[in-house]
C-alpha positions as CSV (number, residue, x, y, z in Angstrom):
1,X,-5.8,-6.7,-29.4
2,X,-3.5,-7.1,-32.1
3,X,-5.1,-4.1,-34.2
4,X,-4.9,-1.7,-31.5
5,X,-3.8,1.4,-31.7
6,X,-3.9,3.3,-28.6
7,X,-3.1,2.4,-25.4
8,X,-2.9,3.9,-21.6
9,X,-0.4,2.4,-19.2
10,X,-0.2,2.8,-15.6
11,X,3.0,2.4,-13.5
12,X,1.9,2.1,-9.9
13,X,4.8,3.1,-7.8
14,X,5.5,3.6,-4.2
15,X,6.6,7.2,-4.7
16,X,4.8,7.7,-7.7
17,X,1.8,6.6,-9.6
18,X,2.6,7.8,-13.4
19,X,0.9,7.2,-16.7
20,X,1.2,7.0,-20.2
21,X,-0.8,7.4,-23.2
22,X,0.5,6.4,-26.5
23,X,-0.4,5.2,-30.3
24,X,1.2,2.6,-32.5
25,X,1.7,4.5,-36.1
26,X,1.1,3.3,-39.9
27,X,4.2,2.6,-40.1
28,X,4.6,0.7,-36.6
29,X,6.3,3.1,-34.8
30,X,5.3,4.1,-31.2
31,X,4.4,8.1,-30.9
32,X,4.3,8.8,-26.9
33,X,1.5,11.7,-26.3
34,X,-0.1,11.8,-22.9
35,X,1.7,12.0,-19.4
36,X,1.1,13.0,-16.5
37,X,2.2,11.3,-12.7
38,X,1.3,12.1,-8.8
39,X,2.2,11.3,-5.7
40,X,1.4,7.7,-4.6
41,X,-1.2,8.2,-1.7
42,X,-2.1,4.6,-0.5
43,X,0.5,2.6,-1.7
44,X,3.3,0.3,-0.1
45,X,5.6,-1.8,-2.0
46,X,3.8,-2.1,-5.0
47,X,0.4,-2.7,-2.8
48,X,-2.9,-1.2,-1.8
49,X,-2.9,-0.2,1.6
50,X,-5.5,2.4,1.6
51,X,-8.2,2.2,-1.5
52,X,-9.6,5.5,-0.9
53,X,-6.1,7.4,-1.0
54,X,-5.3,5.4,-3.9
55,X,-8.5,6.0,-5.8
56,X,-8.4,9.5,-5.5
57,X,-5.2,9.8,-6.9
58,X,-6.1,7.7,-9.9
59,X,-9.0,10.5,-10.3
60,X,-6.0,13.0,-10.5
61,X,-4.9,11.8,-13.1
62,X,-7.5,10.9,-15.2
63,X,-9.2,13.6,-14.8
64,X,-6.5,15.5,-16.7
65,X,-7.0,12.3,-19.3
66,X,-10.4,12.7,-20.7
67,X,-9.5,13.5,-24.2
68,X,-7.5,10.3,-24.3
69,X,-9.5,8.1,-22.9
70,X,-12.7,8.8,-25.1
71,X,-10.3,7.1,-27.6
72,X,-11.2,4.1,-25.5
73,X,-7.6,3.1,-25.5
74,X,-6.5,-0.3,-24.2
75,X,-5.6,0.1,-20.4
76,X,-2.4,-1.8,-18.9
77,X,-1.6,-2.1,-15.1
78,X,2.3,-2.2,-14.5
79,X,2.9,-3.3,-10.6
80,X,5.8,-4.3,-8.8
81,X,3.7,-6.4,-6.3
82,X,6.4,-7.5,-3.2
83,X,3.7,-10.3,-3.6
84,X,5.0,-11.0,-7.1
85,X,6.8,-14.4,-7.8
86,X,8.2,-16.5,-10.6
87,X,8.8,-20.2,-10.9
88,X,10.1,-22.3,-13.9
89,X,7.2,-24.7,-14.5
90,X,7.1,-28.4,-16.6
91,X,3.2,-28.7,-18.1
92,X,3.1,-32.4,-19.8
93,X,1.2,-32.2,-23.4
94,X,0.7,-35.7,-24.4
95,X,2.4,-39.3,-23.4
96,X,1.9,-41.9,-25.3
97,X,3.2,-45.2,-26.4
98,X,3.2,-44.6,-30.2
99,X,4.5,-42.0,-32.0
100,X,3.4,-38.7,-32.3
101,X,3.5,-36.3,-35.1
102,X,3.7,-32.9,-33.5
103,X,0.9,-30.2,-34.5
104,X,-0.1,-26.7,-34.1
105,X,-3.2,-27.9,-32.3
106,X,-1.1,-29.6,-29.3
107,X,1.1,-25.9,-29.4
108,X,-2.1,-24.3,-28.6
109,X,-3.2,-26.8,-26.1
110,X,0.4,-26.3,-24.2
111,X,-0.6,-22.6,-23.6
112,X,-3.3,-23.4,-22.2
113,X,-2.2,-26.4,-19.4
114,X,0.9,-24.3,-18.6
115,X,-1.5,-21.9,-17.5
116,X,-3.2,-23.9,-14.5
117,X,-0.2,-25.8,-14.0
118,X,0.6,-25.7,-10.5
119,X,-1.3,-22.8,-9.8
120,X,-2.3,-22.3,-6.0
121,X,-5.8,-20.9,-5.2
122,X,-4.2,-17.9,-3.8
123,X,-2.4,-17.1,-6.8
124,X,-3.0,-15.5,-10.5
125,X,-1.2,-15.4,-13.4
126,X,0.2,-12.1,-14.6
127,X,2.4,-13.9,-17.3
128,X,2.7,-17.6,-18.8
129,X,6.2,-17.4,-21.0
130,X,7.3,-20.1,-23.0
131,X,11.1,-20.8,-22.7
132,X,11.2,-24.3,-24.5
133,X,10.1,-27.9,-25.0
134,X,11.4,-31.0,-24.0
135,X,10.7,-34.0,-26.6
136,X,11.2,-37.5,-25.0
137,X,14.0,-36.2,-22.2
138,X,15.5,-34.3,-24.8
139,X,15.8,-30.7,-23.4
140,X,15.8,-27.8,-24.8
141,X,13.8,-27.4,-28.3
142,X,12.4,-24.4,-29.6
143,X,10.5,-25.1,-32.2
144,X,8.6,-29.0,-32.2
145,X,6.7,-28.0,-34.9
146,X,6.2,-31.2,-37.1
147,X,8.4,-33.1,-35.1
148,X,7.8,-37.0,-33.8
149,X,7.7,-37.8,-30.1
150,X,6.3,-39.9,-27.8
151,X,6.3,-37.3,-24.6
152,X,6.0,-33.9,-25.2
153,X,6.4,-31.0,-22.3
154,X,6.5,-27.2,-22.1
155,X,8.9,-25.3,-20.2
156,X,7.3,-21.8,-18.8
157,X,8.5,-19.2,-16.9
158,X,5.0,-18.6,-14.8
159,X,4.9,-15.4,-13.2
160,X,2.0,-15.1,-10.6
161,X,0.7,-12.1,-7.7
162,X,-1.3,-12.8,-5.3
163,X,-5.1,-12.8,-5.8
164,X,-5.8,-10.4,-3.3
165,X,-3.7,-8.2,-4.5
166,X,-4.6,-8.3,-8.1
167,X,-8.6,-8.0,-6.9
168,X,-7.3,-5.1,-5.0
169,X,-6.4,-3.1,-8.2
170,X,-8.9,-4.7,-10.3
171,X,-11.8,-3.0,-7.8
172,X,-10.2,0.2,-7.2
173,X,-10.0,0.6,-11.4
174,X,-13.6,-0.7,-12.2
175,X,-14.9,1.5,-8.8
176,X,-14.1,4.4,-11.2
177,X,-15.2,3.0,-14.7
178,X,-11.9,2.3,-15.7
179,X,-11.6,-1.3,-16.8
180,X,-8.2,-2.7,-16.8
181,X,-7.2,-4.6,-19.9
182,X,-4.0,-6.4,-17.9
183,X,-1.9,-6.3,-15.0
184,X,1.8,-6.8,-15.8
185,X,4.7,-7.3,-13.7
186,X,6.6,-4.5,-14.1
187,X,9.6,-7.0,-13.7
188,X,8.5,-8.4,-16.8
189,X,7.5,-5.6,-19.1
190,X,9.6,-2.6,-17.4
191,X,12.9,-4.3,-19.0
192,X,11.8,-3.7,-22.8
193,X,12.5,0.0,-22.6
194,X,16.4,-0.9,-21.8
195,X,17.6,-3.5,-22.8
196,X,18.9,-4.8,-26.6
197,X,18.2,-7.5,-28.6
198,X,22.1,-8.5,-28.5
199,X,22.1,-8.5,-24.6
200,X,18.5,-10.4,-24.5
201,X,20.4,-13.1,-26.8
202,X,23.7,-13.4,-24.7
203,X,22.4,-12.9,-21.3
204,X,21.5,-10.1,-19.2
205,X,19.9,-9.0,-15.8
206,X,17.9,-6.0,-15.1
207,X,17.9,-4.8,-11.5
208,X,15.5,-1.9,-11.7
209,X,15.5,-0.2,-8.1
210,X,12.2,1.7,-7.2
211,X,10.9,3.6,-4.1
212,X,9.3,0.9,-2.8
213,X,10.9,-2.9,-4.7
214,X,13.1,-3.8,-6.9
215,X,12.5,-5.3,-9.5
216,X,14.7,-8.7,-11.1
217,X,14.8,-9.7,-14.6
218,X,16.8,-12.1,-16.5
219,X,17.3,-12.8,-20.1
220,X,17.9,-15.7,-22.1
221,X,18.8,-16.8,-25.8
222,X,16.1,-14.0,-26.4
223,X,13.7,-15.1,-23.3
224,X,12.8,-13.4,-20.0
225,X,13.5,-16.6,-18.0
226,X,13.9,-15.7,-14.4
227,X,11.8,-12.7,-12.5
228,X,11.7,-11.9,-8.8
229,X,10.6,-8.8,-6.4
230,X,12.7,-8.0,-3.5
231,X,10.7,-5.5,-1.4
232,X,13.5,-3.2,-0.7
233,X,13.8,0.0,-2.7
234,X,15.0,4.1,-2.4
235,X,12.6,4.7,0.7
236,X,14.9,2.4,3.0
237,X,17.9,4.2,1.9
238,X,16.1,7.2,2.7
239,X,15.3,5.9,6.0
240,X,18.1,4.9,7.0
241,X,20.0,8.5,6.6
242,X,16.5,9.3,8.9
243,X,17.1,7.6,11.6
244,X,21.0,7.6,11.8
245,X,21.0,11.2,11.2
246,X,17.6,11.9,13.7
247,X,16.2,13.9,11.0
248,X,13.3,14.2,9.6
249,X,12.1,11.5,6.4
250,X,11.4,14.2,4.0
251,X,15.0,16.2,4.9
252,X,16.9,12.7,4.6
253,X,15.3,12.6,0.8
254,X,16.6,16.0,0.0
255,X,20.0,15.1,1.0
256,X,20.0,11.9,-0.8
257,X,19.4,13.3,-4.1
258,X,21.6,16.2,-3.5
259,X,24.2,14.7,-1.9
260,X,24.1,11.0,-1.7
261,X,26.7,8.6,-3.0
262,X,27.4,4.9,-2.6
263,X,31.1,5.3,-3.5
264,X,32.2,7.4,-0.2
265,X,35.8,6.2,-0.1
266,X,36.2,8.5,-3.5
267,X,35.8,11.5,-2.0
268,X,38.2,14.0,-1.1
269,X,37.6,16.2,1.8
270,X,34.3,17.1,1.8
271,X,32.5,20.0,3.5
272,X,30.2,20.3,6.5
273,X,25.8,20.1,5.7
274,X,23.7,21.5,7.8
275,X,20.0,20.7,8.3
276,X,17.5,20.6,10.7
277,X,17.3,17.7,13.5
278,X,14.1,15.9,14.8
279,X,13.8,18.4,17.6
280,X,14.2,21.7,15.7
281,X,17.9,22.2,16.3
282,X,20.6,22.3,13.4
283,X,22.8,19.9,13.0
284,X,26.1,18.9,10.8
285,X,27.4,16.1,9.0
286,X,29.7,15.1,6.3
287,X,29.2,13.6,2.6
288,X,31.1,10.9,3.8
289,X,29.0,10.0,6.6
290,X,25.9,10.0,4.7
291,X,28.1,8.0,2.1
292,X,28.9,5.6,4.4
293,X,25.2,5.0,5.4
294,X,24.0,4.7,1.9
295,X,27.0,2.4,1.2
296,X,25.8,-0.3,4.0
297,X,22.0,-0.4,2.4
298,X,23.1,-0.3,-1.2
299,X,25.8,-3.6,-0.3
300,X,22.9,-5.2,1.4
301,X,20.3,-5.0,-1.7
302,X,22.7,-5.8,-4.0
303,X,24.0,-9.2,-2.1
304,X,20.3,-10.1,-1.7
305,X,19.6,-9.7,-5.3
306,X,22.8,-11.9,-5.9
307,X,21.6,-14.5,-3.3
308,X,18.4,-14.9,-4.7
309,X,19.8,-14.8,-8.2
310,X,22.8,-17.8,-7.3
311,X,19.6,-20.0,-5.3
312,X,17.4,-19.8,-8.4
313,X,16.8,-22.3,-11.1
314,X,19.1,-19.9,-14.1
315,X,21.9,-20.3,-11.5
316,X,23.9,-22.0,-14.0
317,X,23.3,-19.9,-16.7
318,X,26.8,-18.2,-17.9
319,X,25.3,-14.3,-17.7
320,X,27.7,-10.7,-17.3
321,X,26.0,-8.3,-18.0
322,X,23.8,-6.3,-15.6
323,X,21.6,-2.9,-16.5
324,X,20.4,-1.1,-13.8
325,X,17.4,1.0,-13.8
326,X,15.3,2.8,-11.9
327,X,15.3,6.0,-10.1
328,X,17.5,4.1,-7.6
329,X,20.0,3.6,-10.5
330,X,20.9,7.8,-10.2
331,X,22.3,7.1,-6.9
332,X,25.9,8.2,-7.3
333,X,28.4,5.4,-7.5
334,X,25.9,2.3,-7.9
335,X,27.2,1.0,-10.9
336,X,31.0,0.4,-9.6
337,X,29.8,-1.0,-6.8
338,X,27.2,-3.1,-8.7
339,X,30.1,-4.1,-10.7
340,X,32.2,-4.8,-8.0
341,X,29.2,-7.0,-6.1
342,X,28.6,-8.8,-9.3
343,X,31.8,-9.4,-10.9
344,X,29.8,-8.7,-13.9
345,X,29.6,-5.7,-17.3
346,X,27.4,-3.0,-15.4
347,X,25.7,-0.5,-17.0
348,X,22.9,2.3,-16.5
349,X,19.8,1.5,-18.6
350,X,18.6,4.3,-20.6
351,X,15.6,3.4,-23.5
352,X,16.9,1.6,-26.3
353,X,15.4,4.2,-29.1
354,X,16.7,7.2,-27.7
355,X,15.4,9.4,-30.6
356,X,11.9,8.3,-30.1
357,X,11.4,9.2,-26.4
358,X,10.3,12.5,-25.8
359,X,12.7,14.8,-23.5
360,X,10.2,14.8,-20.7
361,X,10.3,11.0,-20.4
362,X,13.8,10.3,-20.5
363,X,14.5,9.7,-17.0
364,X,15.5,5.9,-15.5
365,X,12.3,6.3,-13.1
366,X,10.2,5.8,-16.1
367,X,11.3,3.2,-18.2
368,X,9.5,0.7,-16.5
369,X,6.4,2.6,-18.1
370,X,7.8,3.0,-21.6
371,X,8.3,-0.6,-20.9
372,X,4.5,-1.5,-20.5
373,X,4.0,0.1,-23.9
374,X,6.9,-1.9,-25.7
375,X,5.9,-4.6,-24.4
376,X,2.3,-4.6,-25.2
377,X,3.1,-3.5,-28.8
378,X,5.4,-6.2,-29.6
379,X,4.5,-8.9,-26.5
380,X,0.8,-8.5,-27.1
381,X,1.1,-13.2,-26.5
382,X,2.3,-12.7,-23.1
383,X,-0.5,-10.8,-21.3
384,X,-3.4,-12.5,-20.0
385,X,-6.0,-10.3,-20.6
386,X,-8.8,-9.8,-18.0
387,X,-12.2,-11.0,-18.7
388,X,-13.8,-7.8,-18.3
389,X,-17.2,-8.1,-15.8
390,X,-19.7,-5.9,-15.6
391,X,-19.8,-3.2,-13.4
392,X,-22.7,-0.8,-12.8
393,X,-22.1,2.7,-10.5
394,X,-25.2,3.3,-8.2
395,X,-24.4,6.9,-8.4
396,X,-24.6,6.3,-12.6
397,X,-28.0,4.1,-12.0
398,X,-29.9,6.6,-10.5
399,X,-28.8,9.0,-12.8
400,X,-31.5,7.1,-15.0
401,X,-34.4,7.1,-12.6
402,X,-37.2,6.9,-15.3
403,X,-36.3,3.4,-15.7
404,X,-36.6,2.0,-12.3
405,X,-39.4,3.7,-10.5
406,X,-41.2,0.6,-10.9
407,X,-41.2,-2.8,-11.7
408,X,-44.5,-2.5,-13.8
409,X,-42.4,-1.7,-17.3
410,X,-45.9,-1.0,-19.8
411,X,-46.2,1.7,-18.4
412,X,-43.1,3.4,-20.1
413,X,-42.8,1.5,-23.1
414,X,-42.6,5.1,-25.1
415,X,-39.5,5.4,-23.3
416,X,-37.6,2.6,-24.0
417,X,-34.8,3.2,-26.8
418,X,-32.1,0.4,-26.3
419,X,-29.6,2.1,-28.4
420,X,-29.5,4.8,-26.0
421,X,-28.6,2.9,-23.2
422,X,-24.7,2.4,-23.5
423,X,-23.7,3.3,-20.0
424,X,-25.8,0.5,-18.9
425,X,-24.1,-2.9,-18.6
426,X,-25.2,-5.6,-21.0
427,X,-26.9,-7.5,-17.8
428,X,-29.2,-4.6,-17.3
429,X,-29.7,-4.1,-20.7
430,X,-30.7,-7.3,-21.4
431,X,-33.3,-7.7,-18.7
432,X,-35.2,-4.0,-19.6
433,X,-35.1,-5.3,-23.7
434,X,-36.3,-8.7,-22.9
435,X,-39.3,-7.3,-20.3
436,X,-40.3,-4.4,-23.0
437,X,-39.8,-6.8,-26.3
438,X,-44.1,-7.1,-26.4
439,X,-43.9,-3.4,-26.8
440,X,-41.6,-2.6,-28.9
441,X,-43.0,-5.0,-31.5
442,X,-46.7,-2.9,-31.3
């Protein structure tokens, strides 16, 4: 992949299913051209819940896509699974009792066992990331290259989705001939549109708050060490003013963006709003009462996030500095209260190359998708890439009926051209070239 130039991402969101199509320049740089996003029918927390709703939006967009995709572009999944996990894995390389010159061949071979380390049958690897190597107990190497050791082990930051999940997208994609290329965690790529190399280097986490999740990434001495999922996003918030308010879900979204705040103790007096109840009948409220709500759900994510954060393995890690992201991250007053939560430097992440990002994508609910591009352009080593199967459409079968109404193939060896039969998969291909090979040699 590494001399590929155009790519389609996919961001598959609870509220929003978006995508992006973009080209890597001459000179390196990334030109953004195609977007376009719709609502996301079928979805929950980053998961399929109904394949038909889902597919048919994916037709949406694509449909509006066709120019781009006879490019054949590279074509990148970015989810944000709650079935998404991390873990900080140990693969052993080699142990033996004389010493070992380390070599490129046993750096390659560690890739490949950290891989299957550990991994359960209903998991699959999204991303294997190398954090460092241990040589003989001693912790913490970078680069063994040419080094002598007796034990050598690989330190990875696995991040894994459940398999049915992963299948799940995999067969709505090929259903419609789209072959995905890789799935990301979005909790993985997402951050490169935000964050800098000096805050990568020092220490920093990414809270990106969706409709659905949110997302957790932290960042090491230049490494994405530490990535979680908690399946609480902007829809609970939204809920919540729904059911304390008793009005309807769409109304409570309207006031949230309009009105919401996290911070309600800042507010002078505040005027009456007025909207429509669950029965029909108008009803009033304050700012500060819908504050207030917000408040209580905002707290609660952000003390989870810190619990799961103080109970992982980077516990220890000296880190303080926070970006938040996200559409969640417009809420007003998130990032003093973030701050105050944390104890940490809080600040709103906004894409690091500012005057490359076209106007209409500058908005935190899509960095995570300028982050699938960045990432892929400049992380190409830390996708797995999907062994692409073949697929054939029964529709797109009988679309070629002259070559299956019978099993007898002499009698159309006048119309057997195998270089015409690109939209048939190599299986298929295969079996009419090797049946019709006497006749094609007459």
């Amino acid at each position: 992949m590494n001399n590929v130039k155009n790519v389609l991402a996919f961001d598959i969101g609870t509220k929003k299913i978006s995508c992006l199509g973009a080209i890597k320049s001459k000179d390196g740089s990334i030109i953004y051209q195609e977007f376009q996003e719709c609502d996301s029918n079928g979805i929950n927390k980053g998961n399929i819940i109904n394949q038909e709703q889902f597919e048919t939006q994916i037709l949406k967009l694509t449909n509006s896509l066709k120019s781009f995709l006879e490019e054949e572009p590279i074509i990148l999944i970015g989810n944000s699974s709650k079935d998404i996990q991390s873990s900080m894995e140990t693969t052993e390389i080699f142990s033996s009792e004389k010493v070992k010159v380390i070599s490129e061949d046993d750096l390659e071979k560690s890739m490949y066992l950290a891989r299957n380390n550990n991994l359960e049958s209903d998991q699959k690897i999204l991303h294997v990331i190398p954090l460092n190597f241990n040589l003989d107990g001693i912790h913490g190497i970078k680069h063994p290259l040419g080094m002598h050791s007796r034990k050598l082990e690989l330190v990875t930051n696995n991040v894994t989705i459940k398999k049915t999940s992963k299948d799940q997208i995999l067969k709505t994609f090929t259903s419609i001939e789209l072959k995905p290329d890789a799935i990301l965690s979005n909790s993985v790529s997402g951050s490169y549109s935000t964050i800098t190399k000096e805050e990568k280097d020092h220490g920093v986490i990414v809270l990106d708050v969706g409709a659905g999740t949110t997302d957790i990434s932290v960042f090491f001495q230049g490494t994405n060490i530490y990535n979680d999922v908690i399946p609480v996003g902007g829809n609970q918030f939204t809920n919540d003013l729904s059911m304390a308010l008793d009005i309807p879900f769409s109304e409570a979204e309207k006031i949230k963006i309009k009105f919401g705040t996290v911070t309600p103790e800042l507010l002078g007096k505040t005027e009456e709003i007025s909207s429509l109840n669950n029965e029909g009948l108008t009803t009033e409220f304050t700012q500060r009462e819908i504050g207030q709500i917000l408040k209580e759900r905002a707290q609660e994510l952000l003390r989870l996030a810190k619990l799961k954060l103080d109970n992982s393995p980077i516990q220890k890690i000296p880190i303080n500095r926070l970006v938040l992201s996200g559409g969640g991250s417009k809420l007003e007053g998130i990032q003093p209260l973030t701050k105050y939560i944390f104890q940490y430097y809080v600040r709103l992440g906004i894409p690091s190359d500012t005057s490359k990002i076209p106007d209409f994508l500058d908005k935190p609910e899509l960095n995570s998708l300028i982050g699938i591009i960045k990432f892929f352009f400049n992380n190409n080593d830390l996708i797995e890439k999907e062994k692409k199967k073949n697929y054939i459409n029964k529709n797109k079968l009988f679309a070629y009926p002259n070559f299956f109404k019978t099993n007898t193939f002499g009698k159309y060896q006048q119309l057997i051209k195998i270089e015409k039969l690109g939209k048939i998969s190599s299986p298929i291909k295969n079996y009419i070239k090797k049946k019709t090979a006497i006749f094609n040699e007459n």
